[in-house]
C-alpha positions as CSV (number, residue, x, y, z in Angstrom):
1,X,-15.1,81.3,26.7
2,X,-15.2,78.5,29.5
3,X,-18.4,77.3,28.7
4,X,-18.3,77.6,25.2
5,X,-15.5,74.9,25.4
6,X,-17.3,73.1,27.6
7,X,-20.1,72.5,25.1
8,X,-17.7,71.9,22.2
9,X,-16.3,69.0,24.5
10,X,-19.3,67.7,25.8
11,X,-21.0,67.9,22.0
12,X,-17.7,65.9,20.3
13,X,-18.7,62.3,18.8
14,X,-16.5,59.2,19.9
15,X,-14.1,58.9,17.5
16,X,-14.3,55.1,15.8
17,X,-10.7,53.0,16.1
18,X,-9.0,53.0,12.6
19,X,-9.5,50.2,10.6
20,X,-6.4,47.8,10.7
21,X,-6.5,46.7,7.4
22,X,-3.3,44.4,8.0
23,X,-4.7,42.6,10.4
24,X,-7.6,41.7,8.5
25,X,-5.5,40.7,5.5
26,X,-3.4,38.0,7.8
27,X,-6.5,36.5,8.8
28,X,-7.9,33.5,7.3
29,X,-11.3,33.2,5.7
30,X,-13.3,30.3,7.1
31,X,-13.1,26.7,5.4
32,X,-16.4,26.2,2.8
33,X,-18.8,23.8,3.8
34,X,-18.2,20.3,2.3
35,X,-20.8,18.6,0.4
36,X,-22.6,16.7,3.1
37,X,-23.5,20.2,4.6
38,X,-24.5,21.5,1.7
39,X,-27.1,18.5,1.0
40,X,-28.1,18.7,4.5
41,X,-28.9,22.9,4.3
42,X,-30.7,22.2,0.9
43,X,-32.4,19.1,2.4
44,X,-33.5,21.0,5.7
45,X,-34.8,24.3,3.4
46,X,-37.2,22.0,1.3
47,X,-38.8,20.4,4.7
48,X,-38.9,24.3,5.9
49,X,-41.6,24.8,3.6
50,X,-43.8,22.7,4.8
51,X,-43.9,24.6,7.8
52,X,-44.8,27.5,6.6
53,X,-47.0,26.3,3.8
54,X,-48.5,23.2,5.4
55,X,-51.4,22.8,2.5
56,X,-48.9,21.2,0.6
57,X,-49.5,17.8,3.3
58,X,-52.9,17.9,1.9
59,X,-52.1,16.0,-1.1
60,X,-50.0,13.8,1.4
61,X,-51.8,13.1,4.1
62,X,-55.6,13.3,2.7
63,X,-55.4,11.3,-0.9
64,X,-54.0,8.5,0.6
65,X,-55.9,8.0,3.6
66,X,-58.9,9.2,0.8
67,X,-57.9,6.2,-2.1
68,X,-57.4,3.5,0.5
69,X,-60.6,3.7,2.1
70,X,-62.6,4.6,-1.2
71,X,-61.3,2.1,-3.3
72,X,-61.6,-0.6,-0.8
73,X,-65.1,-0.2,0.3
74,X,-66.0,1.0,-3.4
75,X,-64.6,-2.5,-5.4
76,X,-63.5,-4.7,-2.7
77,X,-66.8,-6.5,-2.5
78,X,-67.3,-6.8,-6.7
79,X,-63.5,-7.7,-7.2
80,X,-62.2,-9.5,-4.5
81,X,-65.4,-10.9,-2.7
82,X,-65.1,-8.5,0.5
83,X,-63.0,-5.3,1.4
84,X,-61.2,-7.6,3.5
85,X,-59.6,-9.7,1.1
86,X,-59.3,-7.1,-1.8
87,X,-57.3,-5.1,0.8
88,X,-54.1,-6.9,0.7
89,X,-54.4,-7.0,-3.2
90,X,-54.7,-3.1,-3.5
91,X,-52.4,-1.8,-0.6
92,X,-49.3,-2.7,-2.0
93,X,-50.9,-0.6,-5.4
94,X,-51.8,2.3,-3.6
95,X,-48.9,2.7,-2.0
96,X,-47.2,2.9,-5.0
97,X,-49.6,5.2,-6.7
98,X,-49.2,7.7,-3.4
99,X,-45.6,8.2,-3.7
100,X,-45.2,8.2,-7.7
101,X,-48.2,11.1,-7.6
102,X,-45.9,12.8,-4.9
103,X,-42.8,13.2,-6.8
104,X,-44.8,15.6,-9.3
105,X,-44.4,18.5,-6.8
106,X,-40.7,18.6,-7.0
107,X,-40.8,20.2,-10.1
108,X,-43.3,22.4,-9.1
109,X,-41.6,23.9,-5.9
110,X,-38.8,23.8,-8.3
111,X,-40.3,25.8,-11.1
112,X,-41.4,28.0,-8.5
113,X,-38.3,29.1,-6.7
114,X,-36.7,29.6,-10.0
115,X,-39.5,32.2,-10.7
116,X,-38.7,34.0,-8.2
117,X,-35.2,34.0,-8.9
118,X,-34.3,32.3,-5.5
119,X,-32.1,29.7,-7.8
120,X,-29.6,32.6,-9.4
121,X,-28.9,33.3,-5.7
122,X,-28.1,29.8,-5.3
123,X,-25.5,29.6,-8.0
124,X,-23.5,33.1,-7.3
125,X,-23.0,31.2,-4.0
126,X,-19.5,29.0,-3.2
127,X,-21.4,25.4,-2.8
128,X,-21.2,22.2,-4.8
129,X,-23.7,22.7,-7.6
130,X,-26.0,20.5,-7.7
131,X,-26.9,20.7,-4.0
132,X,-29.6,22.9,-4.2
133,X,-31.8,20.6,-6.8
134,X,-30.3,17.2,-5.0
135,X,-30.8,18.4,-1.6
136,X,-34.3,19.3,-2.2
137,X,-35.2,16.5,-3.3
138,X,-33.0,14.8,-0.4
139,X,-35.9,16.4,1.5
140,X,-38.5,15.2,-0.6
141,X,-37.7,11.6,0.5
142,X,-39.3,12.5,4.1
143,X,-42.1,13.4,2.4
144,X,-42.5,10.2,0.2
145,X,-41.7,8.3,4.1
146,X,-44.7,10.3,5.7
147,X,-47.0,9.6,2.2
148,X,-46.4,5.5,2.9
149,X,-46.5,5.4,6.7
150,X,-49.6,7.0,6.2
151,X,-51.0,4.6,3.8
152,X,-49.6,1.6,5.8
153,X,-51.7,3.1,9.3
154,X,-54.8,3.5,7.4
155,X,-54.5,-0.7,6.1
156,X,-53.3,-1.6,9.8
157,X,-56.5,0.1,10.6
158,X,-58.7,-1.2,8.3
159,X,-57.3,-4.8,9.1
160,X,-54.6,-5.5,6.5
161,X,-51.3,-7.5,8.3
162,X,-48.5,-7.6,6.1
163,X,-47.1,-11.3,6.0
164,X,-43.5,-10.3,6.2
165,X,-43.8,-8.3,9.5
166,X,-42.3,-4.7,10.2
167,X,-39.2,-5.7,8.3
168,X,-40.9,-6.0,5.2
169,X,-43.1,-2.6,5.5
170,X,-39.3,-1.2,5.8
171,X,-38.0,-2.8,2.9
172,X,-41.2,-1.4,0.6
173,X,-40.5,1.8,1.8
174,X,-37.4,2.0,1.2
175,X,-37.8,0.6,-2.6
176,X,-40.4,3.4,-2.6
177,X,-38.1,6.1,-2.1
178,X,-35.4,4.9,-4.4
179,X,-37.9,4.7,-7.0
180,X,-39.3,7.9,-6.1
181,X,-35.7,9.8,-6.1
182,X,-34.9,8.7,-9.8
183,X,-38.8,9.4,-10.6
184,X,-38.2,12.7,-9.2
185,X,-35.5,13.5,-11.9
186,X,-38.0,13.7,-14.6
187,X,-39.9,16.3,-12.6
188,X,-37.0,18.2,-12.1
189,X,-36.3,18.6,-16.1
190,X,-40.1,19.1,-16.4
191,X,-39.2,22.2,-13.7
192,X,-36.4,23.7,-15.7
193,X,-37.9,23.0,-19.1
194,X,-41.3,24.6,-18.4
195,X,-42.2,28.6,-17.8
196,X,-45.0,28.0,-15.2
197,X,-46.2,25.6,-11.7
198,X,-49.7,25.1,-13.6
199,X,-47.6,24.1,-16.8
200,X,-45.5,21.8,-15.0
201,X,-48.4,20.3,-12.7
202,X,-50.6,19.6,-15.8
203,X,-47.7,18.0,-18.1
204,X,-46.7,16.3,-15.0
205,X,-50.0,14.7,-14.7
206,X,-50.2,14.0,-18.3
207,X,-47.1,11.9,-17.8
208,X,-48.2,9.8,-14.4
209,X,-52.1,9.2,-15.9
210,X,-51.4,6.3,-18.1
211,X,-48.5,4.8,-16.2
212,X,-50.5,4.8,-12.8
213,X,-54.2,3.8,-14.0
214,X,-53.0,1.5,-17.0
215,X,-51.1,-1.1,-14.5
216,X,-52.0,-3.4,-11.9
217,X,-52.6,-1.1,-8.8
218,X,-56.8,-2.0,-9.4
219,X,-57.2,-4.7,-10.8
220,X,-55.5,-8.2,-12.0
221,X,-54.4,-7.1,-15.9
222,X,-55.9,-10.9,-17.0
223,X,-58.9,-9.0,-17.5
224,X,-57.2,-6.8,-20.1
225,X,-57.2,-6.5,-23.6
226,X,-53.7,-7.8,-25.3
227,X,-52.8,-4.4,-26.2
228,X,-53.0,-3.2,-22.8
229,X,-51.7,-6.1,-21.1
230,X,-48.2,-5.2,-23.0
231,X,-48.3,-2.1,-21.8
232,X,-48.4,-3.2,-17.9
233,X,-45.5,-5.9,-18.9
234,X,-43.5,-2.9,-19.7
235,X,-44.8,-0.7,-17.6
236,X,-42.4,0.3,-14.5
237,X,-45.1,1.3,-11.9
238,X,-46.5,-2.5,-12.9
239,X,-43.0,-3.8,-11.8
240,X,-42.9,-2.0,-8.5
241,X,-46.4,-2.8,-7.6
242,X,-45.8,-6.7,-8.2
243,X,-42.3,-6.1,-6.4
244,X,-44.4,-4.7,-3.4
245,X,-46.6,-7.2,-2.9
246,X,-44.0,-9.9,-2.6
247,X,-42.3,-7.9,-0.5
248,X,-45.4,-7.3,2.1
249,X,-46.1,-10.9,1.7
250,X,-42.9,-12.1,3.1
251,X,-41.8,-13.5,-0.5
252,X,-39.6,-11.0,-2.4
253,X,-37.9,-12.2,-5.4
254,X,-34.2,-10.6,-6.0
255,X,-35.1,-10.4,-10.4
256,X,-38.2,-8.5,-9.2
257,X,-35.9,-5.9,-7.1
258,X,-33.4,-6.2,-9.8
259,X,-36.3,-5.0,-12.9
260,X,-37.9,-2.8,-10.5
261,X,-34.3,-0.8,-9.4
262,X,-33.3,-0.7,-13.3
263,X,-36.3,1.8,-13.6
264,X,-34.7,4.6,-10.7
265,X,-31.2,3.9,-12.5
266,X,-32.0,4.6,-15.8
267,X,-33.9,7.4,-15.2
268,X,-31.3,9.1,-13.0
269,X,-28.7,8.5,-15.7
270,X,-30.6,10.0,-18.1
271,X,-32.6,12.9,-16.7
272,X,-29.8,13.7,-14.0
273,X,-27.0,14.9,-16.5
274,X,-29.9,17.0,-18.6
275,X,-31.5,18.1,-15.1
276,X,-28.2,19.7,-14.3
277,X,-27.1,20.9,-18.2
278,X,-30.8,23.0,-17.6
279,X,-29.9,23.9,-14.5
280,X,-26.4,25.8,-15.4
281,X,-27.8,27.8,-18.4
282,X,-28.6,31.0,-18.1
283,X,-32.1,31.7,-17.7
């Protein structure tokens, strides 16, 4: 009988302590995180994926090292006279051309985590809204920072010197980005509007084609026929390119800032609200 008891004893499981539901009840549930951490998460998650898919830096760090050195040894000689000279007349272009071509894969990651339904989690959860879409592309704007530092080595490189110093190099990039940001917003809608990445990427292209190649990145637009040349008057990449150049040059003009930041305005005040009417529906 004495070791049968001993057994029983020996066998028993620790009992678990009782749940104090009381106690639980007069605590306090942590404060939500405001909406700087939110944008900062969201921000820090898009630049996460380029760790852990880094072939999307192909298109960032390849094509622009791949257009500046093409086009200038390929037409700097028959436009300019010499790759020298033609330099400072296309840098300015291509940087513009690198970052607009960059925004396109903001919809596309977009598109992408909504497939796989990582964007329902995202709204169940108690944050601001639209932090997950402006946070992203919050993160995007280090990419569009890498896209023209990159473009900027390659001219130092290949002998450009901007006239207005490292100042001015700072002051294009940053025109780049807010350009880029309300640029991005059409990408976005493209994103929610559009069932598939290869839908989105080939609209998206669709869209950046004519307003890209049809402008003064190339060539001087005198050249033109009239019908074309008032398409590049209207045309915003045309602004920002011209607004570039006198920027690198040491010589910006305030009405070309002024025409070249109504472009990023507009196109946030109109494909921001529709972005984020999309964005709440129920897919």
């Amino acid at each position: 009988m004495t070791d049968q008891t001993s057994v029983a004893v020996g066998n028993a499981q620790p009992t678990k302590p009782a749940l104090d539901l009381h106690a639980l009840m007069q605590q306090t549930a942590p404060a939500l995180p405001g909406t700087a951490s939110n944008l900062a998460t969201f921000a820090w998650r898009a630049l996460l994926k380029i760790k852990h898919v880094p072939e999307q830096l192909f298109d960032v760090v390849i094509t622009p090292v791949m257009f500046t050195v093409m086009f200038t040894f390929l037409f700097g000689g028959a436009l300019a006279g010499s790759p020298q000279e033609y330099l400072v007349f296309l840098l300015p272009g291509i940087l513009a051309q690198t970052v607009v071509f960059t925004t396109i894969y903001t919809g596309v990651t977009l598109n992408t985590d909504i497939g796989k339904g990582i964007y329902d989690r995202f709204k169940s959860m108690p944050v601001w809204r639209p932090s997950p879409l402006v946070g992203a592309m919050a993160g995007d704007l280090i990419r569009y920072t890498g896209s023209s530092l990159i473009v900027c080595l390659i001219g130092l490189l290949l002998g450009y010197r901007p006239g207005g110093g490292v100042l001015s190099v700072v002051l294009a990039i940053a025109l780049l980005n807010v350009f880029a940001f309300g640029a991005g917003w059409v990408f976005t809608t493209l994103g929610l509007l559009l069932r598939t990445p290869g839908a989105v990427m080939t609209l998206s292209w669709l869209v950046l084609m004519p307003v890209t190649f049809a402008s003064n990145i190339f060539v001087d637009p005198a050249t033109m026929p009239g019908w074309l040349q008032a398409f590049i008057e209207v045309n915003p990449v045309a602004h920002l390119v011209t607004t570039l150049r006198a920027i690198l040059a040491g010589e910006p003009s305030m009405d070309g800032l002024l025409i070249t930041l109504l472009t990023p305005l507009v196109l946030t005040a109109i494909f921001g609200p529709l972005t984020m009417m999309l964005y709440r529906r129920q897919r």
